[in-house]
N, C-alpha and C positions, 0 to 999 in steps of 0.2 A: 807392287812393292817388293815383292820376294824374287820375282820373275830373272833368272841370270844373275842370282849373288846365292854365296852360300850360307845355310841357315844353320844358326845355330840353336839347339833345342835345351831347353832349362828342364830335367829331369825331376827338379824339382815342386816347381810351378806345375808341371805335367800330372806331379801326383796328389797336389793340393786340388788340381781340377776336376780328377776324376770321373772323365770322360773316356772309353775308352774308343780306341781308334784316331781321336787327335794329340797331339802333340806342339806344348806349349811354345811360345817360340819369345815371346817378350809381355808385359804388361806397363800399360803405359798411364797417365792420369791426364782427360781428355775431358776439363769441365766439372773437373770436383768428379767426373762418373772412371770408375778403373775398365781402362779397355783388355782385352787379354785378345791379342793377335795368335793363331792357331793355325795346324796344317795337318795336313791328313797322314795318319800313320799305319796304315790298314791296306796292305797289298790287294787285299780282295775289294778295296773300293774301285780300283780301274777295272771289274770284269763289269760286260755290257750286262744291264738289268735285263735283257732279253734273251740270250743267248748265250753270257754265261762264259765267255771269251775272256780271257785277260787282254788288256789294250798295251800297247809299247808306242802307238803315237798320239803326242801330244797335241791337240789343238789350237788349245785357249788356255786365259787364267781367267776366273771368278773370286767373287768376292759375296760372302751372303754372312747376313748376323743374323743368325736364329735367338729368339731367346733363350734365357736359360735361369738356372733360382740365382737368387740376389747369395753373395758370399758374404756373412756376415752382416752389420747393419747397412749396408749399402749395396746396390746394386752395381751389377759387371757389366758390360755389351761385348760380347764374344763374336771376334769377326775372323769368319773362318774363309783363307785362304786355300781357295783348291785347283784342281785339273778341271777341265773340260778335254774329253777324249775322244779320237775318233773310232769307231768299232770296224775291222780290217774282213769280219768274216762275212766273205762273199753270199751266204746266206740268210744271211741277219737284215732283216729290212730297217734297223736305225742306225743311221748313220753317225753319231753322234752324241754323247752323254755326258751327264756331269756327276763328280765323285760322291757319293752317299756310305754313310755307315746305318749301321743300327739304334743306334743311340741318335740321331740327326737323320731321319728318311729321306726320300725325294722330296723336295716343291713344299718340306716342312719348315714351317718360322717358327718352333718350338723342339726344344729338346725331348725325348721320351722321357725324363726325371723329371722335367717341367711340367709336361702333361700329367704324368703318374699324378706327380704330388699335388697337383691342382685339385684332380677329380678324386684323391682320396682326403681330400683338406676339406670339399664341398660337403662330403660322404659323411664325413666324421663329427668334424671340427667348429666349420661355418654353418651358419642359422640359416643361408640360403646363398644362393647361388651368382647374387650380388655384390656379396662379402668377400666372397674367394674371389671374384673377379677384382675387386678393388685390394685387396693384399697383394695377388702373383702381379698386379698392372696388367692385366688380360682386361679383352671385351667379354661383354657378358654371351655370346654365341661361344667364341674360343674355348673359355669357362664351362659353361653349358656341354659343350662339345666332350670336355675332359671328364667330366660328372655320368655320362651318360655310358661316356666307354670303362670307365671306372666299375658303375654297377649291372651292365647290361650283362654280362656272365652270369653273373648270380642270381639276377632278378629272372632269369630265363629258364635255369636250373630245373629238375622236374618236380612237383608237389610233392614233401612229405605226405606221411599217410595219416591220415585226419580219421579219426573213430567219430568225434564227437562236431560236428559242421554247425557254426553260428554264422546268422546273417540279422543284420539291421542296415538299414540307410542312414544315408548323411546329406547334409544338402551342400549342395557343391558351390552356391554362391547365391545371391540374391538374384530373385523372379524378377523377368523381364517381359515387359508386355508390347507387342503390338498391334495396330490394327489393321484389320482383315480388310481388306479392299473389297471382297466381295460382299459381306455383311456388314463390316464399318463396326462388327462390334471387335471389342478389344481383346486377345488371346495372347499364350503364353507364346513368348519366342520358342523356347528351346525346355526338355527338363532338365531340371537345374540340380537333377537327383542323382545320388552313386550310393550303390548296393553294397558291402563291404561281403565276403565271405571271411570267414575265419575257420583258424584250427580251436575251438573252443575249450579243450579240453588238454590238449599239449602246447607245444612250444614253437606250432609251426607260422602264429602267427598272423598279419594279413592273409590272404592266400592270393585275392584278384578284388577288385571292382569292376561293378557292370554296373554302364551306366542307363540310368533310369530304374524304374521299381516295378515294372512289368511283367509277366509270369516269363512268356516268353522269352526274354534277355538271360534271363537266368537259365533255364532249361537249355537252351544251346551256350550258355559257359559249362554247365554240368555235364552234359553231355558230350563236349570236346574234349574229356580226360579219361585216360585209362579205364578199360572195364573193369581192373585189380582196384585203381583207386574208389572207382566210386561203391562198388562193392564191403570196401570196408569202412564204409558211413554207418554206422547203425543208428545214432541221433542226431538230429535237428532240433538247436535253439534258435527261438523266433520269436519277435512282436506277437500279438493277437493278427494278422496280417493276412486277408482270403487269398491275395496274389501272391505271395511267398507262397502260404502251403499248396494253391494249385500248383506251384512248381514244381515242389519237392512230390506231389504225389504224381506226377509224368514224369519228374527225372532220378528219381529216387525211390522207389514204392516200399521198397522193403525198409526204410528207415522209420524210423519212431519219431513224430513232431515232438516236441517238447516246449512249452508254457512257459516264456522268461517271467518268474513269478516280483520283480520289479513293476514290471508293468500291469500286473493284474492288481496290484496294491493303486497302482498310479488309475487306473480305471475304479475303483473304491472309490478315490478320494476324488476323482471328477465327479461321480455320483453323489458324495454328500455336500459335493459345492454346489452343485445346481436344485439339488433339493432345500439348502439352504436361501439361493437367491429367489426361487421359486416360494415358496414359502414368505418369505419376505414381503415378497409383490404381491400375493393373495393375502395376507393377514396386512400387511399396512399399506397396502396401496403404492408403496415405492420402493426407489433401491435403500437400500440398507445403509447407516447410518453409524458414526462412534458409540452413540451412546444407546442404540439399539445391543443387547447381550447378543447375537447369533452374530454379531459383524464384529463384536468387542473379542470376543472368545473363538473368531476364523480359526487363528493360527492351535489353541487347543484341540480343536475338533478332528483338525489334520493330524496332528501330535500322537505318536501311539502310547496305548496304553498305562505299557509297562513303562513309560519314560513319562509320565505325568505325577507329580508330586501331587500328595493328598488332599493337600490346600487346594491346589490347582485343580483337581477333577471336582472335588464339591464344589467349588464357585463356580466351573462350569456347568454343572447338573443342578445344578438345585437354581441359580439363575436363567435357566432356560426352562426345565420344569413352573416356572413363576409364569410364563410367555403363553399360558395353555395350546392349545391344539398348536399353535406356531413352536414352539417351542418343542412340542413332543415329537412331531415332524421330523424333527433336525434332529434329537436323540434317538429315533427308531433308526434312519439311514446311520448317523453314527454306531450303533449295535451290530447293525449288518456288517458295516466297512470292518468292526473289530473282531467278529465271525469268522470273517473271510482270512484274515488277517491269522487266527488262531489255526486256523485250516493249511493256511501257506507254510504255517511256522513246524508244521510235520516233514519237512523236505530234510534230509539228512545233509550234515556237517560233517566234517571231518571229526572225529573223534565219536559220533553218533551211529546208533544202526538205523535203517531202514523202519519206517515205521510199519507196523501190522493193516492190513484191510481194514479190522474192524474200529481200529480206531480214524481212520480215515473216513470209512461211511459214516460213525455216531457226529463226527465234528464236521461235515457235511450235513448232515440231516439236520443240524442244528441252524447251521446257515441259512437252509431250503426255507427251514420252518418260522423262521425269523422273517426272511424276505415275504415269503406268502401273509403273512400273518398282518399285511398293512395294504393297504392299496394306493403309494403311493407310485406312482410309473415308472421313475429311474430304476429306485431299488428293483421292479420286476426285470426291468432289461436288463441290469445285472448278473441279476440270477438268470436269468436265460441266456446270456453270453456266456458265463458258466457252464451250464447246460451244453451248452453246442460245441463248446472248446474241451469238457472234459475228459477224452482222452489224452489232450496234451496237457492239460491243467494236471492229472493224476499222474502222467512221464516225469514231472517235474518233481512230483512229491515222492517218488518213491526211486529216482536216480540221483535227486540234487543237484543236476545240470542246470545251467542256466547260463545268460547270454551278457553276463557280465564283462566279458572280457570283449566284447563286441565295443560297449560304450566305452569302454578304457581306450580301444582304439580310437573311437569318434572321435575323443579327449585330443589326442593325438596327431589328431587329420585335423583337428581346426586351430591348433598350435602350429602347423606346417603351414596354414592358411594364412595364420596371422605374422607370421616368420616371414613369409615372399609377398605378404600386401595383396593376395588377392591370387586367384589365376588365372589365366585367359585360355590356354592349352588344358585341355582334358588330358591328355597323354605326360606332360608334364608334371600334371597335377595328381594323377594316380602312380605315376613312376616316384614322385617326391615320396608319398605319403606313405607304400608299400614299404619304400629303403626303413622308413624312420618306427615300419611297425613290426618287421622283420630282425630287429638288432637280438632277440633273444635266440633268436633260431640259428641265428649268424654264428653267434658266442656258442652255443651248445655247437654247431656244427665243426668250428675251430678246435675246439675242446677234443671233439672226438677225433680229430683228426692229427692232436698234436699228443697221440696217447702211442708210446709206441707197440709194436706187433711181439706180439707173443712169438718165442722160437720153441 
């Protein structure tokens, strides 16, 4: 089109474009879409990519339409008119090249501002990575593509320093079963499990997922980071979990386990559910029933204490009291659950000190003395998973740490799940989930970096 006439350049339209290196040349309206005809205005696009030559003969003309963002409510098609050049230096083995800038690569059908804004639109903006592909009118790889080079700096960055190390699992999608040709019986395809670590205690965040729940897995992720880092681990929050702490005591010895005391309340109330339905079955011979008081009164039983109106706790005690030995059953496990419960509530808050030993052991020993004092089975294993756990049951009651911030993330990671309909990429799938639980660490790190330097 341009080949042998001369061009003239709209200086104007050039700066509406905002590209640098091309140079506007007309805009035309080609189907309701606005075409913007360009040419290359950047001396240093004729040097050979190889060698670094400026070229002075001409070959050919090209013709290529990268995309680029829509100008306003409607989109552009930008058809960039260029050189094809031959490279003259006798040592340069290409013979041949065509014009690139920086803003428009080689063998690229996207502008860099297209891509930028894509993969920071994914990052940000869009619920997933379908969303930005159907706004920019990209494929979802393209997209994908833009998303990845967007966060892949950052997400690769080296670990803040973590004092206080949470870990829980997440289940990464529903169990899949198949069967075993050699036994015919039925097994798990794959696990369907991810480990999350965290900064529990600062702002660092996700840290990684390893996938499965296995000691092992864990122990060479821990192990793959700095001697500085993991040195300055001094606690671990964790489930009740025997494969988590055999981890931490091979890949971390010198840390303190810590008792997410959530879940030891949540292990209570499994205990007086099953003592409950148990009870049930031995005193009436079946399951439990509306108009049975231990199945009327479930949801009080669970209920803590302090948050039970006076109404409410007599109708439940004195109607179950009415139930003899059934009924007493179900109030003795309910005393223990609220023992424990009295026990856990010694763990310091923000505005609180440290509770003293001796008050720690007298509302222990209360608990102990409570549990021993019935025979029925739950309540014992109870108290003996107590027993077994209480060095990190007592980390918990006397630092206040806990693995709260762990399920805020799981919250999180299954919001990202239900955001992309599912995942099928593990890598994907823990790259999504990290960006989306790293946004405070992101901000703090911005923050510190937009403060400026003291003279």
């Amino acid at each position: 089109m341009f080949q042998g006439t001369r061009v003239f350049v709209s200086r104007e339209a050039t700066a509406l474009l905002g590209i640098e290196g091309l140079a506007v040349v007309s805009v035309v309206d080609v189907d309701g879409v606005r075409q913007v005809d360009v040419v290359t205005d950047d001396p240093t696009a004729a040097a050979c990519p190889d060698c670094g030559v400026i070229s002075e003969a001409v070959k050919g003309q090209v013709v290529s339409s990268p995309r680029d963002l829509p100008y306003g409510p409607a989109s552009i098609r930008l058809v960039w008119h260029k050189r094809r050049w031959r490279c003259r230096e006798p040592l340069c083995e290409r013979s041949s090249f065509t014009e690139s800038i920086p803003a428009i690569p080689a063998r690229s059908r996207l502008t860099s501002r297209l891509r930028a804004e894509c993969g920071e639109g994914i990052a940000e903006r869009f619920t997933c990575v379908a969303a930005g592909a159907v706004h920019y009118g990209l494929s979802w790889r393209t997209a994908h593509a833009a998303y990845v080079r967007h966060v892949a700096a950052t997400l690769a960055a080296p670990l803040p320093p973590v004092t206080v190390l949470g870990i829980d699992e997440i289940r990464r999608g529903k169990i899949r079963w198949v069967k075993d040709p050699d036994t015919g019986r039925w097994v798990k395809a794959t696990d369907r499990w991810l480990t999350g670590l965290i900064d529990a205690a600062g702002d660092g965040g996700l840290l990684a997922h390893v996938e499965g729940r296995a000691a092992p897995a864990i122990v060479e992720w821990v192990e793959a980071q700095s001697d500085s880092w993991r040195t300055g681990i001094r606690y671990v929050c964790m489930d009740l979990s025997a494969s988590y702490a055999k981890a931490i005591r091979l890949a971390l010895p010198g840390a303190v386990l810590v008792a997410d005391r959530f879940h030891l309340v949540r292990l209570a109330n499994d205990m007086l559910t099953q003592v409950r339905q148990q009870a049930t079955r031995t005193g009436r011979g079946r399951r439990g029933r509306r108009r049975d008081p231990e199945w009327a009164n479930r949801r009080r039983l669970l209920t803590a204490h302090e948050r039970l109106t006076e109404t409410g706790f007599a109708t439940m005690w004195n109607s179950l009291m009415d139930q003899g030995d059934l009924g007493v059953d179900v109030l003795y496990a309910y005393t223990v659950k609220e023992l424990l419960r009295d026990l856990l509530a010694l763990a310091p808050t923000p505005g609180t000190s440290v509770p003293n030993h001796s008050e720690i052991s007298h509302r222990l020993w209360k608990f102990n003395s409570q549990a021993a004092a019935c025979d029925i089975p739950a309540v014992h294993r109870l108290a003996a998973t107590i027993q077994n756990w209480w060095p990190a049951v007592e980390a918990a009651l006397t630092t206040g740490y806990s693995n709260a911030r762990s399920e805020g993330y799981n919250r999180l990671a299954k919001h990202q799940g239900r955001n992309a309909f599912g995942f099928r990429n593990t890598t994907n799938q823990t790259r999504r989930i990290r960006w989306a639980c790293t946004r405070q660490h992101r901000r703090a790190a911005a923050n510190i970096s937009e403060v400026p330097a003291q003279v």
